[in-house]
Structures are given as structure tokens and as C-alpha cells.
C-alpha positions as YAML, in Angstrom:
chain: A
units: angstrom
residues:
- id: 1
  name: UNK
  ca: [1.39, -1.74, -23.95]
- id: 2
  name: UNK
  ca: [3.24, -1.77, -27.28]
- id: 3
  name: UNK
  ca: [3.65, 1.80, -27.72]
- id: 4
  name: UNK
  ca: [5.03, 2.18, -24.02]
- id: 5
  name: UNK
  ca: [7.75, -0.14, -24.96]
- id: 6
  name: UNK
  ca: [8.32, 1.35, -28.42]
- id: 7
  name: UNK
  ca: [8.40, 4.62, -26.93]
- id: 8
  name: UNK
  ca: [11.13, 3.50, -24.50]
- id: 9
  name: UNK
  ca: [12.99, 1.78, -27.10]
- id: 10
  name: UNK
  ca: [12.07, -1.63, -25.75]
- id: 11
  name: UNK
  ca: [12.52, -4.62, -27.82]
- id: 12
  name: UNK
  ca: [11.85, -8.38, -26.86]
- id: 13
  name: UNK
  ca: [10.64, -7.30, -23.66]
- id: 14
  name: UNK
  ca: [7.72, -9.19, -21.82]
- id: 15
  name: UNK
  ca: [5.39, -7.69, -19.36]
- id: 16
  name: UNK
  ca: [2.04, -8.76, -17.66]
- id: 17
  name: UNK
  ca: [-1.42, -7.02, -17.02]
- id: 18
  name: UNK
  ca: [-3.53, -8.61, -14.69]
- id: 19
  name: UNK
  ca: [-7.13, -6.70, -14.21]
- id: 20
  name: UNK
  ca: [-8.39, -7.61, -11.24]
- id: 21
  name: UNK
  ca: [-10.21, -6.66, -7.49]
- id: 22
  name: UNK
  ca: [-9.66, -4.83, -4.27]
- id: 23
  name: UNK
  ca: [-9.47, -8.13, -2.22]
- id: 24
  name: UNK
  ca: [-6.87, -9.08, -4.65]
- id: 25
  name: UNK
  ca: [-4.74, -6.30, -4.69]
- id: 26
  name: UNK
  ca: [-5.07, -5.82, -0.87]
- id: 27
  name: UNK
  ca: [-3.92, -9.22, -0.25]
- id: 28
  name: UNK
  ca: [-0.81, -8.82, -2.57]
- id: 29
  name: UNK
  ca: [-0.28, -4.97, -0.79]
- id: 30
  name: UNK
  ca: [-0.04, -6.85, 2.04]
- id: 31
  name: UNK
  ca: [2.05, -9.59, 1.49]
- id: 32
  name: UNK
  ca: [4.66, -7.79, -0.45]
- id: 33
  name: UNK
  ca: [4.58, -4.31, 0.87]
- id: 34
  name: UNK
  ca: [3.61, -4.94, 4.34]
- id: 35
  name: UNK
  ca: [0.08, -2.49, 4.10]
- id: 36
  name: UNK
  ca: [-3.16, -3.93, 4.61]
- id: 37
  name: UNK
  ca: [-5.23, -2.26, 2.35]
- id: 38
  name: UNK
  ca: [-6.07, -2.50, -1.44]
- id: 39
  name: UNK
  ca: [-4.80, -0.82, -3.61]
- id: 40
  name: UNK
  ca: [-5.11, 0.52, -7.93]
- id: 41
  name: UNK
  ca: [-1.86, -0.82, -9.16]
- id: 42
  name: UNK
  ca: [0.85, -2.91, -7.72]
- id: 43
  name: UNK
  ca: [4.22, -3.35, -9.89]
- id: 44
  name: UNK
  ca: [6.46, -6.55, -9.61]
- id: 45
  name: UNK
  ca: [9.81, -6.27, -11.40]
- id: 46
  name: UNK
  ca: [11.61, -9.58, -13.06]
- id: 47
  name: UNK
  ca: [14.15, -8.49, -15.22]
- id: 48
  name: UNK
  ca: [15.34, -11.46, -16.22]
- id: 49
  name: UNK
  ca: [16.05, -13.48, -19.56]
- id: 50
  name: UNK
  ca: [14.02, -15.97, -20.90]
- id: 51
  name: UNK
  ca: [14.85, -17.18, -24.27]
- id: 52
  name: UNK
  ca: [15.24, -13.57, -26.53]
- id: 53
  name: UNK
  ca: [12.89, -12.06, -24.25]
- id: 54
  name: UNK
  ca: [13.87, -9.75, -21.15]
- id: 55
  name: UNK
  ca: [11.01, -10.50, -18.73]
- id: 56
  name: UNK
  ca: [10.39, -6.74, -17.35]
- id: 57
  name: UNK
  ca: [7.62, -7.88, -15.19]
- id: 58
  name: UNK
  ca: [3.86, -7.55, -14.08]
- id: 59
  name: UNK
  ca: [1.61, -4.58, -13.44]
- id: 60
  name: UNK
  ca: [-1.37, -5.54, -11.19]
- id: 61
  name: UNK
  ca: [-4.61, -3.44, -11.46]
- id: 62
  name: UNK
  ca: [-7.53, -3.11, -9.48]
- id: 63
  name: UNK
  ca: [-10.88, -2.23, -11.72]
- id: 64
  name: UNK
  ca: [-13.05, -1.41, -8.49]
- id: 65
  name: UNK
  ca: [-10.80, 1.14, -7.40]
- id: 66
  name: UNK
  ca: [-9.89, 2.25, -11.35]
- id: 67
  name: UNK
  ca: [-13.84, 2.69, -11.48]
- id: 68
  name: UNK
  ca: [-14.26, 4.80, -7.94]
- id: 69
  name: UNK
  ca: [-11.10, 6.67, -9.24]
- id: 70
  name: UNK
  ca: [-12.66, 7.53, -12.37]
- id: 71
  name: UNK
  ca: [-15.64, 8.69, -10.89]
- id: 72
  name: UNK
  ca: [-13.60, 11.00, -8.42]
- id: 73
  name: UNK
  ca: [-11.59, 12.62, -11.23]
- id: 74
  name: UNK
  ca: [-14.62, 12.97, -14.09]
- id: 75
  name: UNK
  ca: [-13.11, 11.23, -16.80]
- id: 76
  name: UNK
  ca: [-13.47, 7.71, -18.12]
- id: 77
  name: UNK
  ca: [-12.30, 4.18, -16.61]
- id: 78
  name: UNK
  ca: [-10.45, 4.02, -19.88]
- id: 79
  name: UNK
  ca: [-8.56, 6.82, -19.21]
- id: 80
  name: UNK
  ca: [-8.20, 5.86, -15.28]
- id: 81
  name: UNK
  ca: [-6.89, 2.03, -16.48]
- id: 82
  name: UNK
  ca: [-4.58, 4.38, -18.64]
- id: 83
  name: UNK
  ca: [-2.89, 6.53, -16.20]
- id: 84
  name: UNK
  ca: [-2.52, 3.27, -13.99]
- id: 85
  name: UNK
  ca: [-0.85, 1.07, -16.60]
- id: 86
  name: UNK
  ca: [1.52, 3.94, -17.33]
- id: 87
  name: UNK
  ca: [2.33, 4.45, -13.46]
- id: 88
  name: UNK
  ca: [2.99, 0.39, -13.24]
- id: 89
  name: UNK
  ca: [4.82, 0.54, -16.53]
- id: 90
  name: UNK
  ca: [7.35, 3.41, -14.32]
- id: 91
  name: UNK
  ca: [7.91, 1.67, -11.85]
- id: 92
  name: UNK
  ca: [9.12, -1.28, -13.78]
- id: 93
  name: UNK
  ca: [11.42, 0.63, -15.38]
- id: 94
  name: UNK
  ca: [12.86, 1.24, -12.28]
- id: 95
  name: UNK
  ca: [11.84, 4.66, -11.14]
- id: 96
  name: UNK
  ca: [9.88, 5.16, -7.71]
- id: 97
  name: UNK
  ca: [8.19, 8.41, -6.39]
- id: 98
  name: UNK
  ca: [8.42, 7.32, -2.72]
- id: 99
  name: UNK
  ca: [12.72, 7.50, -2.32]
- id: 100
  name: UNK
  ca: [12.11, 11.29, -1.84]
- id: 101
  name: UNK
  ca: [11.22, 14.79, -3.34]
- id: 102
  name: UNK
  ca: [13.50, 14.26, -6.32]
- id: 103
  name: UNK
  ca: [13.35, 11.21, -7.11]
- id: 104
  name: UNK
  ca: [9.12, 11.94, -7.32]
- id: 105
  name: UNK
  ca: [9.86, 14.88, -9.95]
- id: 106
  name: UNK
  ca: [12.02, 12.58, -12.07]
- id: 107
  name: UNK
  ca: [9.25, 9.59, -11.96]
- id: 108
  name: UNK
  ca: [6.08, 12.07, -12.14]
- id: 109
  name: UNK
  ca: [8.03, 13.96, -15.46]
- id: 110
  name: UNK
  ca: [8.90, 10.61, -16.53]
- id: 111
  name: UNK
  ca: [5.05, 9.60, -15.72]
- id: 112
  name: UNK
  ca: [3.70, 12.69, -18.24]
- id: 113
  name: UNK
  ca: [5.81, 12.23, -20.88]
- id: 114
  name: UNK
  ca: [4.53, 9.00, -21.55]
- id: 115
  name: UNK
  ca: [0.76, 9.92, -20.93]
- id: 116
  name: UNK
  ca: [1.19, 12.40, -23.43]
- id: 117
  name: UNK
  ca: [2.63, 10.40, -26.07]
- id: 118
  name: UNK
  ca: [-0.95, 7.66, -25.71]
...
């Protein structure tokens, strides 16, 4: 997580990573996006100040669908939890590939840039 935030320029910034389950991300998916299914990685914006820090915010990961993922693709959880934590990281920085067809090139270009950098 350190060298996303050093490769944004990010100082004194908090975030969160919580690994967890597909009951656990479905019931969040739910409850803040209004879809009943689970899902590999939810994003939850703060920022706000606390003390020095700017909170950014939390990244929520499922590992049973990071694991089926993997599989699907051929490469390694590792590189699946990867790809998600970058995608979360994205979206906290305020981008979002589902406001239309530009707005996706700007957050998937955005998306690799990073990837390639880790």
C-alpha cells in the first residue's frame, strides 16, 4: 500500500484493507450499492482529517472470489489480491469506470499505470 501512495505523491494519508468473504462483501454490495450479490472489492471513500492524517478510506476484498478469479485468469491469488487493491486504491482516489466510456479509459489508464509500477 505504501508504494501506491508514494507513487501518487501521498503523504499522511490513511487507508484500510479488510480481507474478507463473499457473504461479507455481498451484504455490504447490498447495503451500499443496492445489488445483492458479492462481490471482489468494494471501495468506501472518507476523506477526511484526523489529526495530520487525511483518512482516504477503506478497500474491502473478497479472498473467495480473489481465489476463483485467479483460477479463471491463470495467474496467482497474489497477483489477483494485487490487481484488486490497485482497482480499490482508484476508486478512492476518486476515479470511477461506470460514469461512462471516458471516464472508464481515464480510470482503466490510470488502473495500468499503477500495476505497472508494483
Amino acid at each position: 500500500m505504501s508504494r501506491l501512495l508514494e507513487l501518487e505523491g501521498l503523504q499522511g494519508v490513511e487507508l484500510n484493507l479488510y480481507l474478507t468473504d463473499d457473504p461479507t462483501t455481498r451484504k455490504l454490495n447490498r447495503e451500499y450499492r443496492g445489488k445483492d450479490k458479492a462481490t471482489d472489492v468494494l471501495s468506501f471513500p472518507f476523506g477526511e482529517q484526523a489529526g495530520g492524517y487525511r483518512l482516504l478510506g477503506e478497500i474491502v476484498l473478497s479472498l473467495d472470489t480473489a481465489e476463483r478469479q485467479a483460477r479463471e485468469l491463470g495467474h496467482g491469488l497474489e497477483e489477483e489480491i494485487k490487481r484488486l487493491v490497485v482497482h480499490g486504491f482508484v476508486h478512492l482516489l476518486g476515479y470511477d469506470h461506470e460514469r461512462g466510456e471516458e471516464e472508464e479509459r481515464v480510470f482503466r489508464e490510470k488502473e495500468e499505470r499503477l500495476l505497472s509500477y508494483l
